[in-house]
C-alpha positions as CSV (number, residue, x, y, z in Angstrom):
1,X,161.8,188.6,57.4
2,X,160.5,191.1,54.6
3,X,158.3,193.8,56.1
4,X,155.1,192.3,54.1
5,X,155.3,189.1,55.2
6,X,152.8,188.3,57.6
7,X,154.9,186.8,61.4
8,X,153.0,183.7,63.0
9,X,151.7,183.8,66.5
10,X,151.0,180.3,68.4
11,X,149.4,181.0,71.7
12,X,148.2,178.2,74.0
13,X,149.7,174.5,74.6
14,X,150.9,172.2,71.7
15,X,150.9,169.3,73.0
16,X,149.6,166.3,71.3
17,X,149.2,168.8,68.3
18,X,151.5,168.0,64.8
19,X,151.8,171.4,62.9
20,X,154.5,172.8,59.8
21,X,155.9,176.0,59.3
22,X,157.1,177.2,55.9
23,X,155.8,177.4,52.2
24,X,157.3,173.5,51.7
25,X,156.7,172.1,55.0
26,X,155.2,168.5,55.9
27,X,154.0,167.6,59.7
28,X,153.0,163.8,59.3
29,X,151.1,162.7,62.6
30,X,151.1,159.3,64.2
31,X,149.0,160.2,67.6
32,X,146.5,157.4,68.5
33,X,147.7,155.0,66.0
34,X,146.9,151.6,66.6
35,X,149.4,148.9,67.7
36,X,150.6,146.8,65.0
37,X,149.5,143.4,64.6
38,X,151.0,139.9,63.9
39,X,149.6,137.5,61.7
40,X,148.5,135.4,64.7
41,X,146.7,138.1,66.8
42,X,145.2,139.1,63.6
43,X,144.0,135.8,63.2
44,X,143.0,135.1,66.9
45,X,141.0,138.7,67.1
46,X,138.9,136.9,63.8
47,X,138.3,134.0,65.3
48,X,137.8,135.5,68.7
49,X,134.6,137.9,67.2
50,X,133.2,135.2,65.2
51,X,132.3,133.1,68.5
52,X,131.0,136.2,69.9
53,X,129.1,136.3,68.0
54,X,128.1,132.9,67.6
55,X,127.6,133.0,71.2
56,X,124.7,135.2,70.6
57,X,122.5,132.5,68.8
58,X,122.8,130.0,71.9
59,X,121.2,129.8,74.7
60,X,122.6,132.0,77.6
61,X,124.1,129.7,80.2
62,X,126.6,131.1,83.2
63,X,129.2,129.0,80.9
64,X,128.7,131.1,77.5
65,X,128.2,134.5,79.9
66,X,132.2,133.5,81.5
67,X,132.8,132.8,78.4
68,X,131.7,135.9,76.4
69,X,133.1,138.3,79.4
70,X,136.6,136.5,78.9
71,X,136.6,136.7,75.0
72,X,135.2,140.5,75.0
73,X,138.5,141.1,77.6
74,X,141.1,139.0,74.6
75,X,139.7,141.5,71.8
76,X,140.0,144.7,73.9
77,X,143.8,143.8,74.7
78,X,144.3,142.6,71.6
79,X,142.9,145.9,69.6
80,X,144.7,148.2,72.4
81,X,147.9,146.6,72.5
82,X,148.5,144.3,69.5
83,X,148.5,140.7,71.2
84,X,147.1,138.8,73.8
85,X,149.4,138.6,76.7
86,X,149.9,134.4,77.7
87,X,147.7,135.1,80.9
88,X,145.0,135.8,78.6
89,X,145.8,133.4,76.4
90,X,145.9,130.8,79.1
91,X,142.4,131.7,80.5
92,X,140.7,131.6,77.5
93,X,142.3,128.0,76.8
94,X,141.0,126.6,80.3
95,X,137.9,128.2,79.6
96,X,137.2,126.1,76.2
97,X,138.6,122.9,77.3
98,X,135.9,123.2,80.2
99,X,133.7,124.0,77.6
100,X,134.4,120.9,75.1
101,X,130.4,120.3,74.3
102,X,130.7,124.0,73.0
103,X,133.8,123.5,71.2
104,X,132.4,120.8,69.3
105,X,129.1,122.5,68.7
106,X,130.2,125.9,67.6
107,X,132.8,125.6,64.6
108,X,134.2,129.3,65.8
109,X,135.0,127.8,69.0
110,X,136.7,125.3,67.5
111,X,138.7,128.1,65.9
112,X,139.5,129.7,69.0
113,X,140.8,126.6,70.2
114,X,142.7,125.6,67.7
115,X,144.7,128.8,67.4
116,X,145.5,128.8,71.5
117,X,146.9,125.4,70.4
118,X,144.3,123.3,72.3
C-alpha cells in the first residue's frame, strides 16, 4: 500500500451486511429476497386475494369468517415460501366443497376451486 492511500477500518459485526472493497468492486446482495414462484402458486395467490376480497361484500357468516382465516393462512405461506404445502391445499379444498352455495355465488370462489382441482 502507497503511503497516501487512505487503509480501511471495519469495526463491529458484518453479518447480514453485503459490502466491496477496491476501485472496481461489485457486492450484489440477495438478503430477504422473496421465494420464487411457479406459475400455479402465482395463479392460486390471484385467485386466493380476489375472494378475499370478495368475501368482504357478503354478509359475514361463521362459514365466510373459516373461510377468510383459512385463505389469509394460503397467501401468507404462499408469499413466505413460494407454494402452498398439500395440507393447505387440502383444507382449503374441504372448506369450498362445504361451501358449494358460495362457490357458485362468488365467481372468485369458483376460481379458487377450480385451481385446487375441485
Amino acid at each position: 500500500m502507497a503511503t497516501d492511500e487512505r487503509g480501511v477500518s471495519i469495526s463491529g459485526g458484518v453479518h447480514g451486511s453485503t459490502f466491496a472493497i477496491g476501485s472496481h468492486a461489485r457486492a450484489e446482495s440477495h438478503h430477504g429476497v422473496a421465494p420464487q414462484r411457479d406459475e400455479a402458486a402465482e395463479a392460486l395467490l390471484t385467485a386466493v386475494r380476489e375472494l378475499r376480497a370478495d368475501l368482504t361484500r357478503l354478509r359475514s357468516t361463521d362459514e365466510t369468517a373459516v373461510l377468510d382465516t383459512a385463505l389469509a393462512e394460503t397467501e401468507e405461506e404462499i408469499v413466505t415460501t413460494g407454494q402452498a404445502g398439500p395440507t393447505r391445499r387440502e383444507r382449503l379444498r374441504a372448506l369450498l366443497d362445504d361451501s358449494q352455495a358460495l362457490v357458485s355465488l362468488v365467481a372468485s370462489a369458483g376460481a379458487v376451486a377450480g385451481l385446487l382441482g375441485l
